[in-house]
Gaussian input, Z-matrix of N, CA and C with variables (Angstrom, degrees):
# hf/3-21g

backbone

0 1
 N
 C     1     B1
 C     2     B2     1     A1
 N     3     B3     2     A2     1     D1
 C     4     B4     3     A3     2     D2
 C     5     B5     4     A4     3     D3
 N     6     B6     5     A5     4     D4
 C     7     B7     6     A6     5     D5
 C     8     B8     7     A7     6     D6
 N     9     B9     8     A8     7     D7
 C    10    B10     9     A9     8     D8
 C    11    B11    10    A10     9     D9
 N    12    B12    11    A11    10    D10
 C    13    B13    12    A12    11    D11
 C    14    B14    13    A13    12    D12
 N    15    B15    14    A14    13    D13
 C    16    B16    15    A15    14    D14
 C    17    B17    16    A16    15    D15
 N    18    B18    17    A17    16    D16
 C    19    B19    18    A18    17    D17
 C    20    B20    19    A19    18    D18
 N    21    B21    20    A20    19    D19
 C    22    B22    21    A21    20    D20
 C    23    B23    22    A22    21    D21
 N    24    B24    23    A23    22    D22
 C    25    B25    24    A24    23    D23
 C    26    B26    25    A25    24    D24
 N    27    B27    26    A26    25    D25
 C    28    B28    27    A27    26    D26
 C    29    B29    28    A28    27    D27
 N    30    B30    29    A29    28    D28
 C    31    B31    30    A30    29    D29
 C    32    B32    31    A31    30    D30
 N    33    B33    32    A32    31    D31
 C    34    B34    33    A33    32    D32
 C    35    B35    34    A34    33    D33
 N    36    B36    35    A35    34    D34
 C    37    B37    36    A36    35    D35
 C    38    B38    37    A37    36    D36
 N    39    B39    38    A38    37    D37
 C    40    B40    39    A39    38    D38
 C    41    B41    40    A40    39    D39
 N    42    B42    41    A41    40    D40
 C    43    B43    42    A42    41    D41
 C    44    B44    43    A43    42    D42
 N    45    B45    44    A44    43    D43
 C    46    B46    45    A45    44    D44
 C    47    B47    46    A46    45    D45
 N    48    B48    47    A47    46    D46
 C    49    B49    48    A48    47    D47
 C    50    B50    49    A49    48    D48
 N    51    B51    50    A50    49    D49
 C    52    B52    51    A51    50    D50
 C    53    B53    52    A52    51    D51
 N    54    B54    53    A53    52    D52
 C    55    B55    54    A54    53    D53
 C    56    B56    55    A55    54    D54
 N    57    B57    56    A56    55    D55
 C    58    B58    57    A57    56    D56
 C    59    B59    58    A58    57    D57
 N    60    B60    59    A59    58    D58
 C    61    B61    60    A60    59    D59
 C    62    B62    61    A61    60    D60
 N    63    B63    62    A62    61    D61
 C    64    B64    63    A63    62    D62
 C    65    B65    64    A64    63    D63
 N    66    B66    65    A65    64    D64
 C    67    B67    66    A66    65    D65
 C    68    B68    67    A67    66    D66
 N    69    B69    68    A68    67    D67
 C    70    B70    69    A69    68    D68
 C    71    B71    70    A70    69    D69
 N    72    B72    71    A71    70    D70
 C    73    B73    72    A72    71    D71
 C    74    B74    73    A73    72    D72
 N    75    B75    74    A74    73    D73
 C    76    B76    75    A75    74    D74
 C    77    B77    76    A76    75    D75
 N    78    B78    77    A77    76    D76
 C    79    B79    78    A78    77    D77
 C    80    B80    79    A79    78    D78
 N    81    B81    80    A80    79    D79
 C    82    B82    81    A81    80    D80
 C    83    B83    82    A82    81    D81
 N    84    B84    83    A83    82    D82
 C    85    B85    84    A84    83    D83
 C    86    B86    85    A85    84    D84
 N    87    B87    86    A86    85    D85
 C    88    B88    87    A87    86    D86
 C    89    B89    88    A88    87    D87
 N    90    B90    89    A89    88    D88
 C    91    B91    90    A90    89    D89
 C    92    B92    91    A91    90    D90
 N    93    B93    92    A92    91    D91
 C    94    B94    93    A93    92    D92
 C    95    B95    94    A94    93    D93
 N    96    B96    95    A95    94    D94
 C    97    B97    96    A96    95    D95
 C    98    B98    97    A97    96    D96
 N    99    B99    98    A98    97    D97
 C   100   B100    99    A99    98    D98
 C   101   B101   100   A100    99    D99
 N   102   B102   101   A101   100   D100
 C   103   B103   102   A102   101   D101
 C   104   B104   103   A103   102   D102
 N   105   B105   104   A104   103   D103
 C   106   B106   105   A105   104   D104
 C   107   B107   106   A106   105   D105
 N   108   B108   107   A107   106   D106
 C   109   B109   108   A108   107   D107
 C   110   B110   109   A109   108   D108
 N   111   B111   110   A110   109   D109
 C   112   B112   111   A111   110   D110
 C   113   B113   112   A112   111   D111
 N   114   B114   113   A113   112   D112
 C   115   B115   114   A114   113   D113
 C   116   B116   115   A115   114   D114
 N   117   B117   116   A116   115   D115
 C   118   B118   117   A117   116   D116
 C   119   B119   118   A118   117   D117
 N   120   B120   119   A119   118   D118
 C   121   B121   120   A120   119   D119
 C   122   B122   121   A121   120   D120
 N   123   B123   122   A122   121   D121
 C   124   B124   123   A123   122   D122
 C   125   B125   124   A124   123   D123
 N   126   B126   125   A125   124   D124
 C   127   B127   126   A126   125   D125
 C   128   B128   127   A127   126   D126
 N   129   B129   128   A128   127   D127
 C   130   B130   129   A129   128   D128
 C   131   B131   130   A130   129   D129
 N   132   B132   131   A131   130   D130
 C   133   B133   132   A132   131   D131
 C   134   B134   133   A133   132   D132
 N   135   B135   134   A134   133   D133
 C   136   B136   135   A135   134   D134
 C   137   B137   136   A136   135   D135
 N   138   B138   137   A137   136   D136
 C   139   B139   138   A138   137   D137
 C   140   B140   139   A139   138   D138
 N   141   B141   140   A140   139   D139
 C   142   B142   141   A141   140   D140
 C   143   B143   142   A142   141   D141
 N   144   B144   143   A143   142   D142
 C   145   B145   144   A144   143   D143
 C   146   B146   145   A145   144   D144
 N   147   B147   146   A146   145   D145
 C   148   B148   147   A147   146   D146
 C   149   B149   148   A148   147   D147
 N   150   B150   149   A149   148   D148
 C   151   B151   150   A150   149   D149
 C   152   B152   151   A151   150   D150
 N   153   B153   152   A152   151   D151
 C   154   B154   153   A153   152   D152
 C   155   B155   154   A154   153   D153
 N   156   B156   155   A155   154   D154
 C   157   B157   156   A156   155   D155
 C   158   B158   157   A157   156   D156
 N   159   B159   158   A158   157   D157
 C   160   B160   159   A159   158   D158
 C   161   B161   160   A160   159   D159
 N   162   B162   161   A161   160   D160
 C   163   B163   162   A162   161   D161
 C   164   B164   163   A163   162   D162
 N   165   B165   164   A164   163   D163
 C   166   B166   165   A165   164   D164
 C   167   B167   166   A166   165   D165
 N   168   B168   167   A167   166   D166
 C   169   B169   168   A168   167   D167
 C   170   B170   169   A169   168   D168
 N   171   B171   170   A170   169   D169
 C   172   B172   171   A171   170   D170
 C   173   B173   172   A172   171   D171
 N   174   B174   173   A173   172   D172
 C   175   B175   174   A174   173   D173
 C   176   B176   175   A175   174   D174
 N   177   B177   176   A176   175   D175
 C   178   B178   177   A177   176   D176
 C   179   B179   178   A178   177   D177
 N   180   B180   179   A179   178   D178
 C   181   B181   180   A180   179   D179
 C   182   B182   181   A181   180   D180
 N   183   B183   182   A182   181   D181
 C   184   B184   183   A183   182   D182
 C   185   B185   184   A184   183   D183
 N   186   B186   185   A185   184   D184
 C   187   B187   186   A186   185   D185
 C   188   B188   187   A187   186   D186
 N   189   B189   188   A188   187   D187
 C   190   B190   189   A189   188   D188
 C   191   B191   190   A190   189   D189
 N   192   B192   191   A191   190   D190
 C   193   B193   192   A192   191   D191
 C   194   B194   193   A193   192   D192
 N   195   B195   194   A194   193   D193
 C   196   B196   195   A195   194   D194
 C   197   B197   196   A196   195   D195
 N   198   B198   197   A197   196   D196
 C   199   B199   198   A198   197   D197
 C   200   B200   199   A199   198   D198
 N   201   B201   200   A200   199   D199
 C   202   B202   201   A201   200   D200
 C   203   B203   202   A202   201   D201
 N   204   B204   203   A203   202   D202
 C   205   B205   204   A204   203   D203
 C   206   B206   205   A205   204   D204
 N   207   B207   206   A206   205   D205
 C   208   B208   207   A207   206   D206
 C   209   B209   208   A208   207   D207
 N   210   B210   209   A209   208   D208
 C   211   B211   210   A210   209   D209
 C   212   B212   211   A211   210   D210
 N   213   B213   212   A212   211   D211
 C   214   B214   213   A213   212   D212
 C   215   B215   214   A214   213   D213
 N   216   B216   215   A215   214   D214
 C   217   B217   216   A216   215   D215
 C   218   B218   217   A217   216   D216
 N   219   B219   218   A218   217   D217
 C   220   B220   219   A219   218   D218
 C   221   B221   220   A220   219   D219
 N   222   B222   221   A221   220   D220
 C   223   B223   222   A222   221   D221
 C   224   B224   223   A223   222   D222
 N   225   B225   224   A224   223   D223
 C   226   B226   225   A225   224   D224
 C   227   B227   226   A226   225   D225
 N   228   B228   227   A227   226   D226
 C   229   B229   228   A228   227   D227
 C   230   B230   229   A229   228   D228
 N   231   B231   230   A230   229   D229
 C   232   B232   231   A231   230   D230
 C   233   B233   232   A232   231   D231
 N   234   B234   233   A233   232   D232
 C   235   B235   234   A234   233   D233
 C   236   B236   235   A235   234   D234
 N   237   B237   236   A236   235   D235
 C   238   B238   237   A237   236   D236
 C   239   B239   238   A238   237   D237
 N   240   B240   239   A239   238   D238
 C   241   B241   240   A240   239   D239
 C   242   B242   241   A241   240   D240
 N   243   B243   242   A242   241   D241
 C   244   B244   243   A243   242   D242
 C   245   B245   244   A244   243   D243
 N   246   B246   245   A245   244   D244
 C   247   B247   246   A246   245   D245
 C   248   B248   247   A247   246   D246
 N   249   B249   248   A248   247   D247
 C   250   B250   249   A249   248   D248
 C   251   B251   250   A250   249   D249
 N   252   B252   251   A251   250   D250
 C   253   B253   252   A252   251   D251
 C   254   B254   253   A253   252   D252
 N   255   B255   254   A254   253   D253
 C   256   B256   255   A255   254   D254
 C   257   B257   256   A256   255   D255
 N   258   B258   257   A257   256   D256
 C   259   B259   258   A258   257   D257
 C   260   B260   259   A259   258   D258
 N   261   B261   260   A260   259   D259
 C   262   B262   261   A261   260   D260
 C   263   B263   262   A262   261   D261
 N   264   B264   263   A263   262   D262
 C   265   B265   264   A264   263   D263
 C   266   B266   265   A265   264   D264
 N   267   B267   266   A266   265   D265
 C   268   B268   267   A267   266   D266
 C   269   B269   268   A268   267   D267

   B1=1.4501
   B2=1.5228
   B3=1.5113
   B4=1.5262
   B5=1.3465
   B6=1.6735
   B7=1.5469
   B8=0.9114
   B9=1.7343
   B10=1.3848
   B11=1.7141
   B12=1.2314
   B13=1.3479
   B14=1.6257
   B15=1.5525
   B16=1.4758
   B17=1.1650
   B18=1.2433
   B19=1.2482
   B20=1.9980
   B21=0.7013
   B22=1.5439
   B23=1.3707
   B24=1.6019
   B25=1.1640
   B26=1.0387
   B27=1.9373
   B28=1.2025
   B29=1.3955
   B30=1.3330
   B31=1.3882
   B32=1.7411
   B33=1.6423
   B34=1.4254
   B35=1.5539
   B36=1.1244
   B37=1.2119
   B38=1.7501
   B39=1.4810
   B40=1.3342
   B41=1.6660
   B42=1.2369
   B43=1.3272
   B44=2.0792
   B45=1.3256
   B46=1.3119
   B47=2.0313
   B48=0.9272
   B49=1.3197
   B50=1.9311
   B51=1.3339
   B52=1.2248
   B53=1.3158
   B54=1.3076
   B55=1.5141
   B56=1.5783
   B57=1.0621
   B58=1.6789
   B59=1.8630
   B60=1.6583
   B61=1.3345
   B62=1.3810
   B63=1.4141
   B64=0.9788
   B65=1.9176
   B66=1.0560
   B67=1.5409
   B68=1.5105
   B69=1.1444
   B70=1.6413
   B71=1.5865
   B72=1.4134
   B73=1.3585
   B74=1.7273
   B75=1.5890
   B76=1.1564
   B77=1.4715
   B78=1.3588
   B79=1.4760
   B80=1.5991
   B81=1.9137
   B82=1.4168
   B83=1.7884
   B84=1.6020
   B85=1.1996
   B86=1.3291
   B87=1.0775
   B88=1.9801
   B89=1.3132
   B90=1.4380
   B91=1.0718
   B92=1.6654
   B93=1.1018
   B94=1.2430
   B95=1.7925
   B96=1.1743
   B97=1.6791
   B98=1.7174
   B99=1.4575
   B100=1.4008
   B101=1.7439
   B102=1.6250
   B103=1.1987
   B104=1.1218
   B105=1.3536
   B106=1.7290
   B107=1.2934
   B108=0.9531
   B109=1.8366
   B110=1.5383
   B111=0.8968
   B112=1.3893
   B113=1.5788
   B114=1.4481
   B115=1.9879
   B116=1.4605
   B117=1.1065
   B118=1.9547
   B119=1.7085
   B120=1.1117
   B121=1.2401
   B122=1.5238
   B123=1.5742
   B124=1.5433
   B125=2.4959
   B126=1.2607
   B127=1.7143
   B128=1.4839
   B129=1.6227
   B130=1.3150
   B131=1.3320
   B132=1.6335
   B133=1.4213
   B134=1.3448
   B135=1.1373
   B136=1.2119
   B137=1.8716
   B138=1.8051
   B139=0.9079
   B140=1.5648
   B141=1.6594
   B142=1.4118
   B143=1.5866
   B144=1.0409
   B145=1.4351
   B146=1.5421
   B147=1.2689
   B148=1.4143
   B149=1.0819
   B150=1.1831
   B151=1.6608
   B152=1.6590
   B153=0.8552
   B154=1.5375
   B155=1.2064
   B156=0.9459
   B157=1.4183
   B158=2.0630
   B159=1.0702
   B160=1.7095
   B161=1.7362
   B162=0.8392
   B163=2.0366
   B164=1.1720
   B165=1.2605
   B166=1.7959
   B167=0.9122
   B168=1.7385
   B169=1.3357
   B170=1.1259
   B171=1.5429
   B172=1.7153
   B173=1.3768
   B174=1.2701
   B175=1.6405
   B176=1.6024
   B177=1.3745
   B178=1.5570
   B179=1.2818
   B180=1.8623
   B181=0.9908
   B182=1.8487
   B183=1.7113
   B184=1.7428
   B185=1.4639
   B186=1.3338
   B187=1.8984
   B188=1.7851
   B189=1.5641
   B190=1.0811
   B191=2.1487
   B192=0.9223
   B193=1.4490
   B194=1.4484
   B195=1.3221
   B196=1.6874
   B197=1.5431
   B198=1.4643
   B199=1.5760
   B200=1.6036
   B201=1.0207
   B202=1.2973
   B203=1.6298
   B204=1.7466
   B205=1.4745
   B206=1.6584
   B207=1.2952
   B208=1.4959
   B209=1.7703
   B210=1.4546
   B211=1.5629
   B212=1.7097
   B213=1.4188
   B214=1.5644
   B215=1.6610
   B216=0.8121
   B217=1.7595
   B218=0.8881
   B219=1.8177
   B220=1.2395
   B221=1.8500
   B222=1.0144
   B223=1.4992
   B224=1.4094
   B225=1.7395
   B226=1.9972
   B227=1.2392
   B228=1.0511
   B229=1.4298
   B230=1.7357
   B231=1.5020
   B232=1.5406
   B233=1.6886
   B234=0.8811
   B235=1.7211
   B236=2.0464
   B237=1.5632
   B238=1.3778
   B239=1.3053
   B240=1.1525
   B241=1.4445
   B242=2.0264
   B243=1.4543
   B244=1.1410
   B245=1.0785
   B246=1.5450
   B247=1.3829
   B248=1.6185
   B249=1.5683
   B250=1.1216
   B251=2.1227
   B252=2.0335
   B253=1.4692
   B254=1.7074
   B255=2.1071
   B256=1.8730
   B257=1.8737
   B258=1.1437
   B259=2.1367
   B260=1.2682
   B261=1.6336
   B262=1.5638
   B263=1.6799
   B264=1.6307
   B265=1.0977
   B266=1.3115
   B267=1.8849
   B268=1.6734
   B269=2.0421
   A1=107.98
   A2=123.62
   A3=106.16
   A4=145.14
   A5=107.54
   A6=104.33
   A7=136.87
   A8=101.88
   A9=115.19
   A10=124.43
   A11=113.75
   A12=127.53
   A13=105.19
   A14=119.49
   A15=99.52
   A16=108.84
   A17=148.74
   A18=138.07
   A19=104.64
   A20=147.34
   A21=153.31
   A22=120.46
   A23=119.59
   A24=120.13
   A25=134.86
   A26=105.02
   A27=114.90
   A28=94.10
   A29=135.27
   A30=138.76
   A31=89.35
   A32=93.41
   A33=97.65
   A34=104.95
   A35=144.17
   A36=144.35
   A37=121.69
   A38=117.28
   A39=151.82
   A40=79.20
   A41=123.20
   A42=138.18
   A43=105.14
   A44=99.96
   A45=131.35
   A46=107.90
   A47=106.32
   A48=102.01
   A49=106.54
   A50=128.01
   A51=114.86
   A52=146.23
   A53=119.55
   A54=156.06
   A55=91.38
   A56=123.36
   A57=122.76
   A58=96.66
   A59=112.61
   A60=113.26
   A61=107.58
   A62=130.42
   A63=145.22
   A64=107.41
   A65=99.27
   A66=119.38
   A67=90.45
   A68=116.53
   A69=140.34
   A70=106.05
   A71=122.72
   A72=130.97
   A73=108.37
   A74=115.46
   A75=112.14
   A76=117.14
   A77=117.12
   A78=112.50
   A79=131.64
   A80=93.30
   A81=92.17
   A82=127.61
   A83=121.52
   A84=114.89
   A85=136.47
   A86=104.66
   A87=111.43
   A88=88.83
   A89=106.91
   A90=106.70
   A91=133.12
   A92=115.84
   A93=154.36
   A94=102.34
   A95=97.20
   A96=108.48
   A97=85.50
   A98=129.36
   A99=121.36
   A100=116.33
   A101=108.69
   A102=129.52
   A103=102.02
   A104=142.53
   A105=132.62
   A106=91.93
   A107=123.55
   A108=123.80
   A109=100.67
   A110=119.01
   A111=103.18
   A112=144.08
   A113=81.48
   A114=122.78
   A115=89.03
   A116=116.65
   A117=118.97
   A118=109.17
   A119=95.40
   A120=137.50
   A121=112.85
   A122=139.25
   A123=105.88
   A124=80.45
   A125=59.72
   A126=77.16
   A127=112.97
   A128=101.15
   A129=135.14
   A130=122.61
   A131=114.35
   A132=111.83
   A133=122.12
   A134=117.88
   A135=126.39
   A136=107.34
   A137=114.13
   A138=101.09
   A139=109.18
   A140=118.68
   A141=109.73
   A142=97.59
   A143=120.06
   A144=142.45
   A145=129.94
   A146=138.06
   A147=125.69
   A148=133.33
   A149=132.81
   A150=150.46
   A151=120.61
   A152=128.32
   A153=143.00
   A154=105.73
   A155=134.13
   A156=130.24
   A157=101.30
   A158=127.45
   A159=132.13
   A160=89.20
   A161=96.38
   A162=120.19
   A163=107.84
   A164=119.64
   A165=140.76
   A166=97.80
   A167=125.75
   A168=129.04
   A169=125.20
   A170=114.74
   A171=104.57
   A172=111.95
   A173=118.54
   A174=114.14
   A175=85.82
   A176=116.76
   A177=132.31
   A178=89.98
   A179=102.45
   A180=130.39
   A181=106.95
   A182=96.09
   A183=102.00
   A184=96.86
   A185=96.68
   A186=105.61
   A187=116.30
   A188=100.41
   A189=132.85
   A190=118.10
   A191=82.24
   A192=104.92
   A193=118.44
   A194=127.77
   A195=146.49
   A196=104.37
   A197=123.20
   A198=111.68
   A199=112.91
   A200=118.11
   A201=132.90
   A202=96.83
   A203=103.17
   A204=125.35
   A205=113.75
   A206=105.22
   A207=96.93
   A208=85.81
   A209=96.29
   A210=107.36
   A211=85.10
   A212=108.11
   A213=121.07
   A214=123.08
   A215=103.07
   A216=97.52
   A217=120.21
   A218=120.08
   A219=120.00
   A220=97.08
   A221=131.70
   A222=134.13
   A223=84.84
   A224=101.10
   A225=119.72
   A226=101.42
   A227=117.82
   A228=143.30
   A229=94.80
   A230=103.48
   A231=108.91
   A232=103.70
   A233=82.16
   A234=90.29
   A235=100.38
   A236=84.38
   A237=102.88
   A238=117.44
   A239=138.33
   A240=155.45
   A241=97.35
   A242=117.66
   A243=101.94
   A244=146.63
   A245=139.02
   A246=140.42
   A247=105.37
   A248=104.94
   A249=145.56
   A250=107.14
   A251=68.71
   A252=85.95
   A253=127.57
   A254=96.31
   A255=106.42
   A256=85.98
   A257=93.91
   A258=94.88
   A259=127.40
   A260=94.28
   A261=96.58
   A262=109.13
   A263=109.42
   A264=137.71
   A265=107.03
   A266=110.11
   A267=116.79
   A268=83.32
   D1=102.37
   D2=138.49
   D3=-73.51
   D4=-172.07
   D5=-176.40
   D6=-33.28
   D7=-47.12
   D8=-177.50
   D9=-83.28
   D10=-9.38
   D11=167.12
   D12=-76.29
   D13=-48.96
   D14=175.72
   D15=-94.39
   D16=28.59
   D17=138.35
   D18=-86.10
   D19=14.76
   D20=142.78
   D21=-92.00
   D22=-16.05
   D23=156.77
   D24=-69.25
   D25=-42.58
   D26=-161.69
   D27=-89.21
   D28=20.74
   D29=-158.50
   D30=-107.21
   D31=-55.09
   D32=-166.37
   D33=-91.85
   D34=22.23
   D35=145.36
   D36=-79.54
   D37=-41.69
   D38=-132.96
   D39=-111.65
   D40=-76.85
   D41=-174.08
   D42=100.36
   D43=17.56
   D44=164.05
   D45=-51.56
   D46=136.07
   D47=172.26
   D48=-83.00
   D49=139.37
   D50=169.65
   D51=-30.23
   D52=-38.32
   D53=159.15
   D54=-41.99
   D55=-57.41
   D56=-150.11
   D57=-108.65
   D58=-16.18
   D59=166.26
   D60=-71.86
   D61=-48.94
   D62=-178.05
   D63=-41.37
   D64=-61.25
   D65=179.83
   D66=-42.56
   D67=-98.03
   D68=-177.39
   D69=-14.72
   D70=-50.26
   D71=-177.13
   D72=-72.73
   D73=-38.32
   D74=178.00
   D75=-77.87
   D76=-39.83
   D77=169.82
   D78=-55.51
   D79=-37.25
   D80=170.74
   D81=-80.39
   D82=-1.60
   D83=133.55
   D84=-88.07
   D85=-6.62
   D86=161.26
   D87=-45.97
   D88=-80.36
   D89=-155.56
   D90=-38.69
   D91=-70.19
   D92=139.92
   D93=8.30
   D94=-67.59
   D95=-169.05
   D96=-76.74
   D97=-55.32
   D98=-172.35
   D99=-29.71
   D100=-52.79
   D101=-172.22
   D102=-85.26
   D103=6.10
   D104=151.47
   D105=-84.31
   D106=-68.66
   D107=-174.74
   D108=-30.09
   D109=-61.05
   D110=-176.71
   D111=-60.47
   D112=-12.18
   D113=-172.41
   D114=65.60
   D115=67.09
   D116=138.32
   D117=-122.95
   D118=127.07
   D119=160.99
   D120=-26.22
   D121=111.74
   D122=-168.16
   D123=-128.23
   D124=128.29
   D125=174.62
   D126=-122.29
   D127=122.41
   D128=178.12
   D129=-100.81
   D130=68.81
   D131=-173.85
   D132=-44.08
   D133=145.86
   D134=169.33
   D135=88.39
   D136=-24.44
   D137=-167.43
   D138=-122.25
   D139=-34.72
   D140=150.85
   D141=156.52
   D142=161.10
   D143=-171.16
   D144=-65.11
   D145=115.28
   D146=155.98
   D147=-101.87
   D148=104.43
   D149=-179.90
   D150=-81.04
   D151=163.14
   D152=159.25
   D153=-107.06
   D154=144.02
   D155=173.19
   D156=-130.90
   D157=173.28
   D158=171.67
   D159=-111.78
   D160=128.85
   D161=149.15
   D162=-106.40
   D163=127.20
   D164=176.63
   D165=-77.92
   D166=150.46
   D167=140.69
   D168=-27.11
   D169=134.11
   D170=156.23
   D171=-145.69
   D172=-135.62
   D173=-157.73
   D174=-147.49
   D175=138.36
   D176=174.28
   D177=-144.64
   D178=-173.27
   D179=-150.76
   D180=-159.04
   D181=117.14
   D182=175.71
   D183=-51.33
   D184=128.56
   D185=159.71
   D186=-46.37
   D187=-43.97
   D188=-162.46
   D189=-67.81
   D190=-65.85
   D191=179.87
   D192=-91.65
   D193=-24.90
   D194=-163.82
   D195=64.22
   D196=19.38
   D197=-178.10
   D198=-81.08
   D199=145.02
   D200=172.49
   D201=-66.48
   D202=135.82
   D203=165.06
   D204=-122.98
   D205=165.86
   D206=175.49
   D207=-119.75
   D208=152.95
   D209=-173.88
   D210=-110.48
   D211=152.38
   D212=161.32
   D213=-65.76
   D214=139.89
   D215=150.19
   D216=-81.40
   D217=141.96
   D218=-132.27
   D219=-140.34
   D220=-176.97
   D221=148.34
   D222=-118.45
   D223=154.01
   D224=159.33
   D225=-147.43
   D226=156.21
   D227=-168.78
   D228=-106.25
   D229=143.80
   D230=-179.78
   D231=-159.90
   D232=160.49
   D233=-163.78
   D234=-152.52
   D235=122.87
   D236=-178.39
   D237=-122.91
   D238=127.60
   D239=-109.19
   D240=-112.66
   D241=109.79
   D242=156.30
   D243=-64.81
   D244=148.79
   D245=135.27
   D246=40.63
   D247=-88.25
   D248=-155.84
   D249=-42.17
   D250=-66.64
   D251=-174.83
   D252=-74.95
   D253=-8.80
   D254=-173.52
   D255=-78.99
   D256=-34.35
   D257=-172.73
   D258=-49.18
   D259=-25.73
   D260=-161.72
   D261=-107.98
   D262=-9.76
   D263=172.23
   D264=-56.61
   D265=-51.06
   D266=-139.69
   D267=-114.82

């Protein structure tokens, strides 16, 4: 499913016109990403978790050439699946 498929969902669930689904879908990853930026934690009961996590530097290797690179330390975003949402999956 892309964007535009769940913004036609949430249209026809919502009874929202698209225009205003559209809105709703973009704010609620505004949001979302806003509150990783900040490193808070956004918890979706029932449906599952978003974290920041730190990645350390480390040391890789061009596929290409075999030269040694140094990778950055990084922030990533991760998201682990509630309860709610493994139940309805399985």
């Amino acid at each position: 499913m892309n964007k535009n498929e769940l913004v036609a969902a949430v249209a026809d669930k919502t009874g929202l016109s698209k225009a205003d689904s559209g809105k709703a879908v973009d704010a609620t990853f505004e949001a979302i990403t806003d509150a990783l930026k900040d490193g808070t934690e956004v918890r979706l009961v029932g449906f599952g978790s978003f974290v920041v996590t730190n990645r350390a530097a480390s040391e890789g290797r061009n596929p290409r050439t075999g030269e040694t690179i140094q990778i950055p330390a990084s922030r990533q975003p991760k998201f682990k699946a509630g309860k709610g949402l493994k139940d309805a999956i399985n």
